[in-house]
Structures are given as structure tokens and as C-alpha cells.
C-alpha positions, 0 to 999 in steps of 0.5 A: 204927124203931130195933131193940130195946135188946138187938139194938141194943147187940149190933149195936154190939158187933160191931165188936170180933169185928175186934180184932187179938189173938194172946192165947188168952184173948182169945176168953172175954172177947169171948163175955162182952162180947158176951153182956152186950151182946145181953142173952142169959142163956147163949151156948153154942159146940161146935166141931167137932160130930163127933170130940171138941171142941176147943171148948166154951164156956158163957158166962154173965154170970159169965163162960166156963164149962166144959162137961161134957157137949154139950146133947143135942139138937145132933146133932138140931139139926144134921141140921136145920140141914143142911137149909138153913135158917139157924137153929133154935129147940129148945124148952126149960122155962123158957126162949125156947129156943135159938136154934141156927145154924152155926158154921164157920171156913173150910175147917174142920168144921162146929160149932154156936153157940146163944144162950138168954134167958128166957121170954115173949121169943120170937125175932124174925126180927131176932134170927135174922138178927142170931146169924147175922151175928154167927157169921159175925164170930166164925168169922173173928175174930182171937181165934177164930184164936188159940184154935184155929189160923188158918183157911184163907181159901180165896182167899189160900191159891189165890194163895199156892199159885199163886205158890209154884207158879210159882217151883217150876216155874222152880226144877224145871226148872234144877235137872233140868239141874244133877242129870242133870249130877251123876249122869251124870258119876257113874255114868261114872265109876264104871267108870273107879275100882278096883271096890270102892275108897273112891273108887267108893263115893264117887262111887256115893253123889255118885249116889244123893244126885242121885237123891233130889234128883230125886225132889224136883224130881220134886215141884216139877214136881208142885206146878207142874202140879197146877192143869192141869184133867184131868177124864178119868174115872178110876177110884180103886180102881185108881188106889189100888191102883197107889199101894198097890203103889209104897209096899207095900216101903217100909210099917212091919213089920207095917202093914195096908192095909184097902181097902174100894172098891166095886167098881161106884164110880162113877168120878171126874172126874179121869183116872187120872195126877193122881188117882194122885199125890194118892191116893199123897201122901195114902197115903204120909201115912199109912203114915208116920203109922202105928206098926207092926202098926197099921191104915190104913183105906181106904175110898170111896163117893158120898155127897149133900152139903149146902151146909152139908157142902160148906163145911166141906171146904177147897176148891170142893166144890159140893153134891150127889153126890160121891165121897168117899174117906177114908183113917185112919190110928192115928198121933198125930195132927195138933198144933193148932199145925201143923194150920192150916201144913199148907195154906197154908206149902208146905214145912211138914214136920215129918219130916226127909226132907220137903220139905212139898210133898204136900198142897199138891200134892194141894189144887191137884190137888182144885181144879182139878177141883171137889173138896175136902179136910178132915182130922179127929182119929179119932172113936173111942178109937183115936187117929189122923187121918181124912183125907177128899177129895170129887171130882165123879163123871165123869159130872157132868163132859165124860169119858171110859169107864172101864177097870180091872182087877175088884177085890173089894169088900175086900182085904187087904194087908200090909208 
């Protein structure tokens, strides 16, 4: 039995959601073909759902239109769908209702993608199943990229990691060797020139440069080891206020850290040296990031993940119990155009000093250990980024107990 016209022409256009295209305007005339094909009165798109979209198409068959305003049932229609069920009807006058389902780009947040026709044309179970695999096209499609940043395919981004990962093991370990040459020879020789002479700051400075370069292959070790699995517990308020404390000389004038960690957290399923390392790339992210007399907002809890939640983190994050630790700060923000290089080009910075090394360093560390990454635009008026990061709790993995240091619910710490 053949499916109806309209399903028909629809599972026939399908094939174009595969068409290689650069251009940002692309994705309009793909969502009006596609409409017109489906024989739906209106598609409508909203991604992501939290924080301000960057995405809101209404497709009529005039064409792509504005969107003022997000209908107002989509926060309802999203808790549904965090349920597990693939799709939702939301009933409306006049009309079949919308038929809802996820919209996703991988490693992204999530968003929502509806379509609508007129009365007496009630959904079929072919048409739900239909919406879903046609979303599932659109999250992946070319023009979808063009218009919002390539998404991160999670398998090409582990394998390009892991190569870069092994070159920078190989790079770290020669480079060692040339600098503990450079600034052993340097600092004999500094006893050796007239105290205070052009000579002795020459060769102090021939030092000082060696000991930034190390601080770089420093990272390339980092980069190479992150993989290693360590799932001793660890325990993130102390393993953040380690970190904080390493950074506190170098933060803006005026900068505040706002830690709020209860202090009976669960510990994580990562031992206290690699979840450092992440927790102190990450901080140092922020504190860059932060005008002076701003504030960066620290925060940690255990929070119950759906399928649906779990997808939208960059990484394999399983459902359930999770801690999550997020860390906000009040910069200006990520540009759409470096947001999908930060992952997958290791040694894409935009600071002058960098080497482009942290998040890679802190993906492969989340990896290796069950846990994830996502990085939103502030939710509020204030501008900024939230970064968020979920780990296992250790006693969902082989551990050890924990010991730390008693700390406040909240404290307070200033540059």
C-alpha cells in the first residue's frame, strides 16, 4: 500500500536536506520546498529553546517569515517531549494541531520543530514517524550548518582529538628536552655576566621565554594524556578551590568569584589531578573572558538527566544522575563563527597568548570518564557565557572515599 500524496511527496523530497551548500539562505528555500512537498499549512523552528534563539523560522507557502514571538505552549510541549516520547500533538482552533518533536544538531541544545495543517486532517502514526526522520535530515543538513555553525559530529571530533593528541605527545616530549637545555644553559650563565649588565637581562629574558615555552608543552602533555580513564573519586569544591587559588594573582581588578558548591556534593567519578585540570582550564576561560568588577558565577549540583537532556551535551553523557557544574561569566560572548572551532580545530584561539589547547583538553578529560560539555549565551539581559559540564557521580563508577577540606555552602573571593 503506497502512503498518501502528501506523505508521498514529502518522503520524496527528502533527499535534498543532503545537498552540499555553503550559502546561509539556503535553509529558507529548503524549509518552503519542503513544506510545499509535505502539504502542511505552516512549519515553524525555534532553536535552541533556552537563552535567546538564534533560530525562528515560520515557513508558510509564501515563503520564510519572522517570528515575533515563540508560540507559547513550547516550554509545556518541551518537558513532554523530555519525557520520551518522540512527538506531541498540542491542540489548537481550527486546525489538526501542531505536531511537535526535537530538534537537535549534535552536541548542541536542544530546539523544537512543529508542523500544522487544517482541520479533519488528524495525525497518523506515519506522519509522526515521518516529521521525526525528516528533523533528523535537517539537524545534519549542509544548509542547517550554514546558517548556524557546523555541528560537531561526535565520532569525527574523538578521532581528529586522538590524532592531534598523539602528535602533541611526540612534539611535548622533544620540545622538553630543547627547552631544559635553553634555560639550564641560561641561568648559568647568568652568574657568570656583570650583575645588572645588557648581557645578564639578555640571557635572563632567553630564560623566561623557555619557561613559557614549557608552560606550553606543559599543555601538549595534558592534551596527550587526557584520555587516560581515571575514575578515582574526586571531589569538585576542593578540586575548584585549588584551581581558584592558582589563578586568584593573575584575575582583572576588581573581578569576583561567586562559588556556590554544596558542601555534602556527592563526589565525581574522576580523581582530584585531571578534574583540576578541567575545572582550572575552564575557570581560566572565564576570568579571561570577564570585564573587570564583573562577576563569575560558580555553581554545582546533581541534577536527573533525560535521553533528551543527554544528547544535547557534547560527549557520551548517559541519562540519569549527574553532577553538573556550570561556570558564567559576563564577557561578550562566543561569535556564532568561532562557536562550532572551539572543539574540533585544536589550536583555535582567539587570544594572543593561547595556544587553543584548553577545551580540547577538557573534552577528552569528560570523555574518558562518562561525562560531557555544552557552552550557551547567558539567559538573561546580562551578556556572557554559561559553560556547563556533567560527570558521573563516583558511586556510579569503581572509586575510592573521599577527603576534602570542609567548606561553606558559599564564599566569596575577590582579585
Amino acid at each position: 500500500m503506497s502512503p498518501p500524496a502528501g506523505l508521498s511527496t514529502g518522503l520524496a523530497f527528502l533527499p535534498n536536506w543532503f545537498t552540499d551548500t555553503k550559502d546561509a539562505g539556503a535553509l529558507d528555500h529548503l524549509l518552503s520546498g519542503w513544506l510545499r512537498a509535505s502539504g502542511w499549512r505552516t512549519v515553524g523552528l525555534i532553536w535552541p529553546i533556552e537563552g535567546n534563539a538564534n533560530l525562528k523560522a515560520l515557513v508558510r507557502p509564501g515563503g520564510v517569515e519572522p517570528m515575533p514571538t515563540a508560540p507559547s505552549e513550547i516550554h509545556d510541549v518541551a518537558r513532554a517531549l523530555k519525557g520520551g516520547t518522540p512527538t506531541v500533538v498540542w491542540q489548537l482552533p481550527n486546525s489538526s494541531g501542531r505536531l511537535y518533536t526535537n530538534f537537535q544538531p549534535a552536541g548542541r541544545p536542544a530546539g523544537l520543530l512543529w508542523a500544522e495543517r487544517g482541520p479533519g486532517e488528524p495525525w497518523t502514526e506515519a506522519d509522526r514517524n515521518y516529521l521525526v526522520l525528516a528533523t533528523r535530515m535537517i539537524e545534519r543538513s549542509p544548509a542547517l550548518a550554514a546558517k548556524i555553525g557546523a555541528g560537531l559530529e561526535p565520532g569525527r571530533l574523538d578521532q581528529r582529538l586522538d590524532d592531534a593528541a598523539v602528535i602533541a605527545g611526540r612534539m611535548a616530549h622533544d620540545f622538553d628536552n630543547i627547552l631544559t637545555g635553553i634555560i639550564g644553559f641560561a641561568d648559568l650563565s647568568v652568574p657568570l655576566l656583570p650583575a645588572g649588565s645588557q648581557a645578564a637581562k639578555f640571557v635572563g629574558e632567553i630564560s623566561k621565554v623557555g619557561q613559557r615555552g614549557i608552560a606550553f608543552t606543559q599543555q601538549l602533555h595534558q592534551l596527550s594524556r587526557a584520555a587516560q580513564a581515571k575514575p578515582l573519586a574526586g571531589s569538585v569544591g576542593a578540586a575548584f578551590l585549588k584551581e581558584e587559588i592558582r589563578l586568584r594573582p593573575a584575575m582583572p581588578s576588581g573581578l569576583q568569584v561567586v562559588t556556590e558548591i554544596p558542601s555534602n556534593l556527592v563526589g565525581v567519578g574522576v580523581e582530584s589531578g585531571p578534574l583540576g585540570t578541567a575545572l582550572g582550564h575552564l575557570l581560566e576561560n572565564a576570568l579571561e573572558a570577564s570585564p573587570p568588577n564583573s562577576l563569575v558565577n560558580v555553581g554545582a549540583r546533581v541534577v536527573d538527566l533525560t535521553g533528551a537532556d543527554a544528547k544535547g551535551y557534547l560527549g557520551p553523557v548517559a541519562p540519569g544522575a549527574n553532577v553538573e557544574i556550570t561556570i558564567r561569566d559576563r564577557g561578550c560572548g562566543i561569535k556564532p563563527e568561532h562557536r562550532a572551532k572551539l572543539f574540533a580545530e585544536p589550536f583555535f584561539t582567539t587570544k594572543v597568548r593561547h595556544r587553543g589547547l584548553g577545551l580540547a583538553i577538557v573534552y577528552r578529560i569528560l570523555h574518558a570518564h562518562g561525562g560531557g560539555i555544552r557552552i550557551d549565551d547567558a539567559t538573561d539581559s546580562d551578556s556572557g557565557t554559561v559553560v556547563r559540564i556533567v560527570l558521573p557521580p563516583a558511586a556510579a563508577r569503581p572509586g575510592a572515599v573521599i577527603h576534602s577540606p570542609r567548606q561553606s555552602n558559599m564564599y566569596l573571593v575577590g582579585g
